[in-house]
C-alpha positions in Angstrom: -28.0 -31.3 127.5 -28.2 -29.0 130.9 -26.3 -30.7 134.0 -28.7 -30.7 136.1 -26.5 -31.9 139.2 -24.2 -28.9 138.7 -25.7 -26.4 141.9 -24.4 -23.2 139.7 -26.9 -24.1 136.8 -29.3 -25.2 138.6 -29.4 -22.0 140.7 -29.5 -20.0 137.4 -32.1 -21.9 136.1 -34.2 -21.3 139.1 -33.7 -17.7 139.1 -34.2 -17.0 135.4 -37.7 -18.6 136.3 -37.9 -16.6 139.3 -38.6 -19.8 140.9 -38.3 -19.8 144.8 -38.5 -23.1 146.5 -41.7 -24.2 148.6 -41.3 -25.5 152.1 -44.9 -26.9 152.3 -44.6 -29.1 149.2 -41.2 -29.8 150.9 -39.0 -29.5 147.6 -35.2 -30.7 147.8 -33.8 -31.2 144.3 -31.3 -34.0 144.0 -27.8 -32.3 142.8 -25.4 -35.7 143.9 -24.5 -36.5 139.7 -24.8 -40.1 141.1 -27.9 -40.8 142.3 -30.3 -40.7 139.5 -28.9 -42.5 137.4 -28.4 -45.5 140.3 -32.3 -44.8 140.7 -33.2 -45.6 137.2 -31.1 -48.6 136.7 -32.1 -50.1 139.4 -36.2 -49.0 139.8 -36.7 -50.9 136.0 -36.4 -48.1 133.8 -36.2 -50.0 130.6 -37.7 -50.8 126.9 -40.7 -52.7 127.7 -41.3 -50.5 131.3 -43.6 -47.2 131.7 -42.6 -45.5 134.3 -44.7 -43.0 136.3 -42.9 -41.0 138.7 -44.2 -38.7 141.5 -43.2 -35.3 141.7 -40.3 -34.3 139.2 -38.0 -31.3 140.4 -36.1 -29.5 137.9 -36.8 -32.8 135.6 -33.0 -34.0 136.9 -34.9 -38.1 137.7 -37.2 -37.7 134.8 -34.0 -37.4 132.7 -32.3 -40.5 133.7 -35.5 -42.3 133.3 -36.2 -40.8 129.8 -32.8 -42.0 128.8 -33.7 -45.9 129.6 -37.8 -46.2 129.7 -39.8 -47.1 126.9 -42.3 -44.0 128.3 -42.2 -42.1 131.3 -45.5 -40.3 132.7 -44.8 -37.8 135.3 -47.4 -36.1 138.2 -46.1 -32.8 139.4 -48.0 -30.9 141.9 -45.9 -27.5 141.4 -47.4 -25.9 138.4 -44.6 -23.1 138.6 -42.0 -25.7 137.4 -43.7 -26.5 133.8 -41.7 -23.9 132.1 -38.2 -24.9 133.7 -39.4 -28.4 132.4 -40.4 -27.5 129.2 -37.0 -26.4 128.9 -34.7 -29.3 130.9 -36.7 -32.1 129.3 -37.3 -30.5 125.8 -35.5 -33.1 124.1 -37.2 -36.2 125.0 -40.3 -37.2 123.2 -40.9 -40.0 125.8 -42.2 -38.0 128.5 -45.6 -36.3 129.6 -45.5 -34.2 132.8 -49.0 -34.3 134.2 -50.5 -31.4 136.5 -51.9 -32.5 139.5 -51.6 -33.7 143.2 -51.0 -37.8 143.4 -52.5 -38.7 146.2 -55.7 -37.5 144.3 -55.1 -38.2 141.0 -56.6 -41.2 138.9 -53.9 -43.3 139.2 -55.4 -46.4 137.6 -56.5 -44.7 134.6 -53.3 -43.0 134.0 -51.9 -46.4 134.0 -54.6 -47.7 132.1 -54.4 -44.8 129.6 -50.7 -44.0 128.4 -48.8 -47.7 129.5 -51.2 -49.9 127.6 -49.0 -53.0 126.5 -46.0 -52.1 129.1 -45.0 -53.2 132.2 -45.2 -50.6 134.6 -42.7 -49.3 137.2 -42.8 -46.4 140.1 -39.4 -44.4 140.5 -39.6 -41.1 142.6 -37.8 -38.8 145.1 -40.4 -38.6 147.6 -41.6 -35.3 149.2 -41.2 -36.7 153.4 -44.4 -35.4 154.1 -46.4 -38.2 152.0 -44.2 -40.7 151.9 -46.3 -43.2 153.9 -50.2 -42.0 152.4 -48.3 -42.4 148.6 -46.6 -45.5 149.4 -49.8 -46.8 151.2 -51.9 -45.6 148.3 -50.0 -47.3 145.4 -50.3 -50.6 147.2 -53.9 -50.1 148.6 -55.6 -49.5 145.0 -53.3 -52.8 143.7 -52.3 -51.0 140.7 -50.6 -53.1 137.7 -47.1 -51.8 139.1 -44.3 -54.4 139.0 -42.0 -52.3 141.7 -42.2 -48.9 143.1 -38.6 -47.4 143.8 -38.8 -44.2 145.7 -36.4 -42.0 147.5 -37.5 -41.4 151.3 -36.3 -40.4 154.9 -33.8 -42.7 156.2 -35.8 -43.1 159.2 -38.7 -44.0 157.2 -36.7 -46.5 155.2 -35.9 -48.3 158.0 -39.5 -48.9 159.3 -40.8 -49.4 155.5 -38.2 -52.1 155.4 -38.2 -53.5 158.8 -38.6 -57.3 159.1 -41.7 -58.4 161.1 -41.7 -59.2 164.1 -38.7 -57.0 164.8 -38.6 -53.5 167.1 -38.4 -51.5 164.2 -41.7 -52.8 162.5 -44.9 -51.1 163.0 -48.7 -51.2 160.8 -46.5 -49.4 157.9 -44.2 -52.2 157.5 -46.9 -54.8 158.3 -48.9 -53.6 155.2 -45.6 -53.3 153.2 -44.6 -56.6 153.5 -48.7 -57.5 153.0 -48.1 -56.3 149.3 -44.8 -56.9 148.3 -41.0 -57.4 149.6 -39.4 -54.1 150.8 -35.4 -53.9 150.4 -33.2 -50.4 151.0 -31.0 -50.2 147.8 -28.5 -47.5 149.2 -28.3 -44.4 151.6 -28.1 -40.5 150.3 -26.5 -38.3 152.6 -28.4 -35.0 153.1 -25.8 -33.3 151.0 -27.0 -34.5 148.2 -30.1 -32.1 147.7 -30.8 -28.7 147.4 -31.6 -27.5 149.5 -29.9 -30.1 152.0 -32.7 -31.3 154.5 -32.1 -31.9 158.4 -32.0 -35.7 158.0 -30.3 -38.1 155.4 -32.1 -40.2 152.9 -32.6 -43.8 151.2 -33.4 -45.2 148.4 -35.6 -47.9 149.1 -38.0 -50.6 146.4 -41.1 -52.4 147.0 -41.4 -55.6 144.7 -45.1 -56.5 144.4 -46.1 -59.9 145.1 -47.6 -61.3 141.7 -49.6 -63.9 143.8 -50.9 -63.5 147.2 -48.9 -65.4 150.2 -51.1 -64.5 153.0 -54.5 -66.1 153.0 -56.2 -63.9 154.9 -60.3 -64.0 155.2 -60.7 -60.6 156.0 -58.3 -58.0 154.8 -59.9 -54.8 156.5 -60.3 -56.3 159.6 -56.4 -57.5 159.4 -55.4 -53.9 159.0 -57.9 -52.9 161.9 -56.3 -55.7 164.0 -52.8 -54.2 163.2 -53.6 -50.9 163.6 -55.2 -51.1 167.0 -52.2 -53.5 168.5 -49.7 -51.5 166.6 -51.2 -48.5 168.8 -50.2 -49.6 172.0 -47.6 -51.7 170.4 -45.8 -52.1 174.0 -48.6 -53.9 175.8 -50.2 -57.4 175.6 -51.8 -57.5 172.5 -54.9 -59.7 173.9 -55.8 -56.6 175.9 -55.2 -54.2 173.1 -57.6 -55.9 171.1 -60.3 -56.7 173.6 -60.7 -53.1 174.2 -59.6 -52.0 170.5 -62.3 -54.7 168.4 -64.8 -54.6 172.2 -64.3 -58.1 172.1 -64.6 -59.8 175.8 -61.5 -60.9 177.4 -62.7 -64.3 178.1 -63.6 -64.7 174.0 -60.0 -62.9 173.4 -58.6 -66.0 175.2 -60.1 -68.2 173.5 -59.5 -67.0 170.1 -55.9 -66.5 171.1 -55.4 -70.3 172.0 -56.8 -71.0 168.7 -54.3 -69.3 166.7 -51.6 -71.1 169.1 -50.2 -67.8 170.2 -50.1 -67.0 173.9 -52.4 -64.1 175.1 -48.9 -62.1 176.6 -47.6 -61.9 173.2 -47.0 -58.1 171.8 -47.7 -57.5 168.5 -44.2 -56.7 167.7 -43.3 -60.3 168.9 -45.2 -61.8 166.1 -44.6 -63.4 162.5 -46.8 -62.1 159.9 -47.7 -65.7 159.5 -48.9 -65.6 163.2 -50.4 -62.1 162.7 -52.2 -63.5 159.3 -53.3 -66.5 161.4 -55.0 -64.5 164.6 -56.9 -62.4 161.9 -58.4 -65.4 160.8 -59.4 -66.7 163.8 -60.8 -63.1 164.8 -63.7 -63.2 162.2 -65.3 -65.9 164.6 -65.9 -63.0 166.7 
């Protein structure tokens, strides 16, 4: 089998398929000989998983998921890479490299389609630019998926992860921790890829809550809640809203004593239990 962590192949490889890489689909191949196979052992690449992965590279993931996955279904944007990946994943009959753009493609009928009887896993190095629409998207459309294990900006990482109620939490991590429970699994320093970005990297995996712990009346109108207080995240969240929802102030008051949370609190003061809790009481509105 190619090495597909060893730059000097790589690079060959590339050039033989006259491949140049593509700034606006923001392409950094992992080269570090230790970080895929971490990713797959850890994101549930095993017999009994299919594992769909999001953008594949010079194949160099895909491999290392091959290796341990009952199936792995990849969807690669790049249509120039298919003949390097005919090539670098030639001799794995476990893998199906799918054309197309993921934060469009029919996600739940892929699933549906080719893991039929398996447990289902997500394991990907992230292009930065949709890390937070893919992330968002795979938890939105409540896809049979067990964990999603992605590599992403360390700055990202840290507000995917952050606990609520914390400085570092805003609507991203609030919907996160909606879903599932968000832990970083290790950091990658920018040397890793090729080429090397600006910033360094985590690995970081969403477990998906099997049942729901927040009883919550109105889901859209929770995220609308935490979307207009996470906006002006600095100021007293009864104001935010009361402008935000054009709910009066006197009503906004009210509602707030109800939920037992006092109308100077921020929004980055609060418990998703208390945020879970106003929601509720907000529908009487």
């Amino acid at each position: 089998m190619q090495n597909l962590t060893d730059i000097g192949y790589v690079k060959s490889l590339l050039e033989r398929h006259g491949f140049h890489f593509s700034k606006a689909l923001g392409q950094n191949f992992l080269i570090n000989p230790s970080v895929c196979p971490r990713i797959a052992e850890l994101g549930n690449a095993a017999q009994g998983f299919g594992v769909l992965e999001i953008g594949t590279g010079v194949g160099t993931l895909t491999a290392e998921l091959a290796k341990r996955a009952e199936k792995v279904r990849a969807v690669e944007l790049d249509d120039r890479l298919f003949p390097i990946l005919d090539e670098t994943l030639a001799e794995f009959d476990n893998v199906k490299v799918i054309h197309g753009d993921a934060m469009k493609y029919d996600l739940a009928a892929l699933i549906a389609e080719e893991f039929q009887g398996l447990r289902v896993a997500v394991c990907a190095n992230l292009p930065y630019y949709i890390t937070s629409p893919l992330i968002m998207r795979l938890l939105e459309e409540k896809l049979p998926i067990e964990t999603i294990t992605v590599m992403v900006q360390k700055e990202a990482a840290q507000r995917l992860c952050a606990p609520i109620g914390s400085r570092e939490a805003g609507a991203v991590s609030v919907a996160v921790a909606f879903y599932g429970t968000a832990k970083t699994l290790f950091q990658v320093s920018r040397g890793s890829f090729m080429p090397a970005p600006n910033v360094d990297s985590a690995v970081i995996q969403i477990t998906l809550h099997k049942e729901k712990p927040w009883q919550v009346v109105d889901e859209a109108l929770f995220f609308r809640m935490v979307k207009v207080g996470f906006s002006q995240r600095r100021k007293q969240l009864s104001g935010v809203l009361a402008g935000g929802l054009g709910i009066p102030k006197a009503r906004i008051q009210e509602l707030f004593a109800q939920a037992g949370i006092p109308v100077t609190a921020r929004i980055e003061s609060l418990t998703m239990q208390e945020l879970v809790t106003l929601s509720n009481v907000l529908v009487n509105a």
